[in-house]
C-alpha positions as CSV (number, residue, x, y, z in Angstrom):
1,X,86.4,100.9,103.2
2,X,89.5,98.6,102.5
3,X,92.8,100.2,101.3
4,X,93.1,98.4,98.4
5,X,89.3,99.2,97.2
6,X,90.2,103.0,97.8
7,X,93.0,102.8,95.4
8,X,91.2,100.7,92.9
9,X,88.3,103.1,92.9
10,X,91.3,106.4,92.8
11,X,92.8,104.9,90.1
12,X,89.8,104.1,87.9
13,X,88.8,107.8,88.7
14,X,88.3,110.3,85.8
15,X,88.8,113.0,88.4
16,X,92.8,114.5,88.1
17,X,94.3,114.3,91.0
18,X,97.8,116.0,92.3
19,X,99.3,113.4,93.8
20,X,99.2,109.9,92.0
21,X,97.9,107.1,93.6
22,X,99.7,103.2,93.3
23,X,98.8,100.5,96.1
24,X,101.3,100.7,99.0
25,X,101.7,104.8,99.2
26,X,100.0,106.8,101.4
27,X,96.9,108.6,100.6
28,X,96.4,112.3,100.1
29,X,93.7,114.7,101.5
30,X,92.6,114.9,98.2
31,X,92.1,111.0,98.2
32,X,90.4,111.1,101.2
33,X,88.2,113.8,100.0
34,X,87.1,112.6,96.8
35,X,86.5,109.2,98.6
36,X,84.4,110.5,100.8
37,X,82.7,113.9,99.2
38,X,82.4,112.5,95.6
39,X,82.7,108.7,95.6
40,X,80.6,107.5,98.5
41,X,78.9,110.8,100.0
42,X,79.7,110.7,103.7
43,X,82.6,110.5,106.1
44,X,84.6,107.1,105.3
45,X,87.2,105.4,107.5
46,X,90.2,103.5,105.0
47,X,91.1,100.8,107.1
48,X,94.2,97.5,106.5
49,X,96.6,100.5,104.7
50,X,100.1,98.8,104.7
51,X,101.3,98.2,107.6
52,X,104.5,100.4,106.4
53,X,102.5,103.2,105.2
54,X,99.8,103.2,107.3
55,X,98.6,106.3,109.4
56,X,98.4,106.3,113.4
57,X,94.6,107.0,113.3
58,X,93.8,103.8,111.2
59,X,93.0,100.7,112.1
60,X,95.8,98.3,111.3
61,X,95.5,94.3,110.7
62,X,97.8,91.9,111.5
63,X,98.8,89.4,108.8
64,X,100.0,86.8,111.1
């Protein structure tokens, strides 16, 4: 799943969330877990986060 659809989908969520969610911050377990437990219904991988933002274990893209 792209980052940016992740985000979309988080913040047209009804579900409250701790942490807030705007495109270009990092995302929370809790993201991760709704995306994957309660959006989709299986394990997920977020890939193209920000290159800034993004987490070792993702996949990155160059925008070159």
């Amino acid at each position: 799943m792209e980052y940016t659809e992740a985000v979309k989908i988080l913040q047209s969520s009804k579900k409250k969330l701790e942490f807030p969610v705007s495109w270009g911050t990092d995302l929370q377990s809790e993201h991760e877990r709704f995306l994957a437990e309660e959006h989709v219904g299986r394990p997920i991988i977020l890939m193209n986060y920000p290159k800034r933002n993004g987490k070792a274990h993702l996949e990155h893209q160059s925008y070159h």
